[in-house]
N, C-alpha and C positions, 0 to 999 in steps of 0.2 A: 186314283193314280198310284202306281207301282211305288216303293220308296225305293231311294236308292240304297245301297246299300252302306257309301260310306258315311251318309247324312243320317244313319237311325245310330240309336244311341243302344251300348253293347247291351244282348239277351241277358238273360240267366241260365245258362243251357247245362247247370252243372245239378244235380240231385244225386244226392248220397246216402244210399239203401244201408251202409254198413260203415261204423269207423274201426279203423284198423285199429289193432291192437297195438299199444307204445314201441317201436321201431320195426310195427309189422311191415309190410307191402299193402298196395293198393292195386284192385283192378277197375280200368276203366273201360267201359262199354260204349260206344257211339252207335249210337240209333239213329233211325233215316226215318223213323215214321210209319205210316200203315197201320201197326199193331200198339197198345198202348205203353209207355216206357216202361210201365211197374212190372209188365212181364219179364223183365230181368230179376225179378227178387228171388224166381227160381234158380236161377246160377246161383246168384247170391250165395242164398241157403245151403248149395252144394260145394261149396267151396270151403275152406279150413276157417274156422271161426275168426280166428287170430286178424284174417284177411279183411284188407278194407275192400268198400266195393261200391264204384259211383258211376250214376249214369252222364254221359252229354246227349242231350235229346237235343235233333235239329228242329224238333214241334217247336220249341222256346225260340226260334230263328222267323220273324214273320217273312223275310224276304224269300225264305223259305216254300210256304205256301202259297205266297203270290207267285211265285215263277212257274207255278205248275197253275195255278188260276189265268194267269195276265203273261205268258210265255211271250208275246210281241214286245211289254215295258219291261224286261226284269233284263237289269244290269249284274246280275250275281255270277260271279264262278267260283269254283271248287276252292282257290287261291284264300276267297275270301272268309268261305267257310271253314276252313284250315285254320286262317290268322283267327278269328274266332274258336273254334277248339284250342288251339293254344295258348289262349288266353288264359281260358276259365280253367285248362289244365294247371296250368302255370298256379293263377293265382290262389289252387285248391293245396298243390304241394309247397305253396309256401305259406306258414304259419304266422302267427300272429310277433315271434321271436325268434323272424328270419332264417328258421331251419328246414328244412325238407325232409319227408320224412322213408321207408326203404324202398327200395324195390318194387318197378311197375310195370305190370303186361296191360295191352290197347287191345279190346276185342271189339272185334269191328262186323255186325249182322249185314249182310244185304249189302247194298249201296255204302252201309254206314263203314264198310271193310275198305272200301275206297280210300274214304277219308282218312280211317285209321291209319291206313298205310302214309297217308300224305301230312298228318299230324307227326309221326315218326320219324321220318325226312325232315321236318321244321325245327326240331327241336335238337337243343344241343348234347351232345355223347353223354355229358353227365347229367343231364334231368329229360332223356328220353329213358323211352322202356327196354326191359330185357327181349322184348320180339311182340308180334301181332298175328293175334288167333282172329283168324276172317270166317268168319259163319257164312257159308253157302254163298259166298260175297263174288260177282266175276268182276273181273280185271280190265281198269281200264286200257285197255289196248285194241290196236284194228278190229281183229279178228270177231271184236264183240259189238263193235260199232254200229251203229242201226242207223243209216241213214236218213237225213230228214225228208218228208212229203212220201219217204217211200211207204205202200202199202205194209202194215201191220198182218202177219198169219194168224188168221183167228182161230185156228187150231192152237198153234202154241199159244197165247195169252188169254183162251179163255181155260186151256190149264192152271196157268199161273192161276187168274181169276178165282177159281173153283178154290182151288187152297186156300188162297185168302179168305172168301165168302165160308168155307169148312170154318176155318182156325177164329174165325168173328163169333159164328155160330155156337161153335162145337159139335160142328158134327163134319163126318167126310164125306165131302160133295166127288162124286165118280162121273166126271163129264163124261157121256158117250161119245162116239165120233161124229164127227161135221163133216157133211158131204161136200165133196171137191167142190169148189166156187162157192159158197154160202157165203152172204153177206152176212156182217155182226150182227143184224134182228132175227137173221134165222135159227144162227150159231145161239144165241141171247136167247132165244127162245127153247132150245132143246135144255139149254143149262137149267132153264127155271123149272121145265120138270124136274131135271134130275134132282135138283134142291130140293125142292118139295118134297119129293122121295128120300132124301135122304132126311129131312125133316130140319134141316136149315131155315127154310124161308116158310110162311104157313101158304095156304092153300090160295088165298085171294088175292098176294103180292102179284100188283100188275107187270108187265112186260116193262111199262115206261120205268118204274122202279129202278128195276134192275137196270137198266140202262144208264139210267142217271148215275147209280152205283160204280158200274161198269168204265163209265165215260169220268167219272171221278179218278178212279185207281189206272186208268190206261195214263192221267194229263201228268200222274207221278213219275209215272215209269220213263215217259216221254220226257220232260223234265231231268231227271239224272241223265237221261239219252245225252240231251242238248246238253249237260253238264260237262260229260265226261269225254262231248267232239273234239275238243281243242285241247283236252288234257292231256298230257303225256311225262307220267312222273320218273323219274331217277327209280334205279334199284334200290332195293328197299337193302339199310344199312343195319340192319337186324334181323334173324330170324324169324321165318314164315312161317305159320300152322294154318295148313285150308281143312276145315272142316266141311263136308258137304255133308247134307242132308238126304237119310235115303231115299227117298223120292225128292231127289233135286232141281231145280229151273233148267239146268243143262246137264242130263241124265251122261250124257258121253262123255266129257272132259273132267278128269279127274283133279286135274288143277284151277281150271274155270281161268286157264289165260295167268294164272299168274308165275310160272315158270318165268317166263320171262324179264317178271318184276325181283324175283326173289337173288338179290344180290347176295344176299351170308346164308344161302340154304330154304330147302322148303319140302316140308314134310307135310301127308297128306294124311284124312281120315276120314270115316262115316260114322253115321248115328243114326238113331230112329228118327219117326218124323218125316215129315218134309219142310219145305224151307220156312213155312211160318211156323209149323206146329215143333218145330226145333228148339222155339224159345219157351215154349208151353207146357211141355210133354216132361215131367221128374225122369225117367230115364233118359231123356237125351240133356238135360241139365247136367247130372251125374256124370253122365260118357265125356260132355262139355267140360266141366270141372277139372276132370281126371287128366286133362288134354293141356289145361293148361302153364304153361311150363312156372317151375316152383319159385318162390320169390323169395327173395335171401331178407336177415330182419339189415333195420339200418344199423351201420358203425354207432357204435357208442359218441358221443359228442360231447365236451367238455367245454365248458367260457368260462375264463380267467378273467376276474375282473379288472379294471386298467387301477394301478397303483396313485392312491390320493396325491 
C-alpha cells in the first residue's frame, strides 16, 4: 500500500559534497532521480573552493518512487515535495548557534528545476537564494502538459530514452528513425541494435530487457506529468538561469516555457552534452559553474553576551 505522504516520517534528502568555507555561500542542487546523486561532485569540483555545495535527492523521498510504481494510491504533489525541500534547506542553513550562514543559489536539473523554482517561492526574502540555475529543466506550464491516457510519441521518448540508457552506459546511443505508426516493441526493438552498436547494451540483452527498462523510466517521466497537471506556480521572485543542453529534450525552445515564470528576469545558455550527459561531462560542469551567479561571503556577526 502507497504511504501517505503526510503519515511518513520526514526523509533525509539533504547530502553535502562540500562545506563552505567560514561566511562562504552554499549551492544547493535538487535532483529528480534517474542519474545517481553523486554526479553532482562534478559541479562541485568546478566551482570556487571557498563554495559549499549540497545535494537534495528526491531518491531519499519514498513517496517518491511509489507514485511512479503505484500512480492510482499516490497522494503526493509538488506542494509536498516543496514543504520537504524546505525543510532540510531550512534546517541545513541553520547551525547548531542559530546563525545562517552566506549567500545561496538553487540549481535545479530536470524535473528537479521545477522544484527549485517552487522551493524559492516558499521561502522567505531573507533565507531564500540569490536566483535559480535550471539544468535543461521545462516549465511547469500548458504548453508542456502531456495529457493523461493520451498516446506517448515514440519517436520523441525513445530519444530521450537513448540518452539516458548512453549517459548509464557511457556510451552515445544514436536512435535511427521509427517508422510512421511503430508501436513501442518495434521502436524498442530498432533502439537495441542501435545500443548494441554503440556498445551500450552487450549482444544477448533480450528485447523483454529493455522494455522493462523502458517501462521503468517512461512510469518517471509520467509521474512528474501527473505532478506538475494541477501545478501552477507564481513568478519566480528571483532571477532565472535556464541552462539547456546541446542536444536538449526540446531542441526548439530556448527557454523550455519558462519566460513566462521568470518574474525578476531570465537569462538563457547552452553547454555540451545533452540533458543527462550535462551532469557528467567536465566541460559542461565547468561551462555549469561559470554560469552560476557569484555568491557574496556572509556579514560578519557578532553576540554580546547578556550582562550578569
Amino acid at each position: 500500500m502507497a504511504r501517505r505522504p503526510d503519515a511518513a516520517s520526514p526523509p533525509k534528502l539533504l547530502t553535502r559534497h562540500r562545506e563552505a568555507a567560514p561566511g562562504a555561500g552554499t549551492v544547493y542542487a535538487v535532483h529528480p532521480g534517474a542519474l545517481p546523486a553523486g554526479l553532482w561532485a562534478g559541479l562541485a569540483g568546478a566551482l570556487p573552493e571557498e563554495t559549499g555545495f549540497a545535494v537534495l535527492d528526491l531518491g531519499a523521498v519514498p513517496e517518491y518512487g511509489e507514485a511512479a510504481l503505484a500512480p492510482e494510491r499516490s497522494r503526493l504533489t509538488i506542494h509536498h515535495l516543496v514543504d520537504l525541500l524546505a525543510t532540510a534547506y531550512r534546517a541545513d542553513r541553520t547551525g547548531p548557534t542559530g546563525r545562517t550562514g552566506g549567500d545561496t543559489v538553487l540549481v535545479g536539473w530536470s524535473f528537479g528545476g521545477v522544484l527549485a523554482h517552487g522551493l524559492a517561492g516558499r521561502l522567505a526574502p531573507e533565507e531564500g537564494p540569490l536566483g535559480v540555475v535550471l539544468l535543461d529543466s521545462i516549465a511547469p506550464t500548458d504548453a508542456y502538459q502531456h495529457t493523461e491516457g493520451a498516446p506517448i510519441d515514440p519517436a520523441v521518448v525513445l530519444r530521450w530514452f537513448a540518452m539516458f540508457l548512453g549517459a548509464r552506459r557511457g556510451a552515445r546511443v544514436r536512435p535511427g528513425p521509427v517508422p510512421a505508426g511503430a508501436d513501442t516493441d518495434t521502436a524498442l526493438a530498432l533502439l537495441l541494435e542501435d545500443a548494441i552498436t554503440a556498445g551500450a547494451l552487450p549482444r544477448e540483452t533480450p528485447l523483454a530487457g529493455l522494455r522493462k527498462l523502458f517501462e521503468a523510466y517512461t512510469a518517471g517521466l509520467l509521474r512528474n506529468n501527473r505532478l506538475t497537471a494541477p501545478y501552477r506556480p507564481a513568478p519566480a521572485t528571483v532571477p532565472l538561469v535556464q541552462i539547456k543542453a546541446a542536444d536538449s529534450l526540446v531542441a526548439s525552445d530556448p527557454t523550455l516555457g519558462w519566460g513566462e515564470l521568470a518574474g525578476r528576469g531570465l537569462t538563457t545558455h547552452s553547454v555540451p552534452g545533452d540533458h543527462y550527459t550535462m551532469l557528467i561531462r567536465p566541460d559542461a560542469s565547468q561551462a555549469i559553474a561559470g554560469l552560476v551567479p557569484p555568491l557574496r561571503p556572509a556579514p560578519l556577526v557578532t553576540t554580546r553576551r547578556p550582562s550578569p
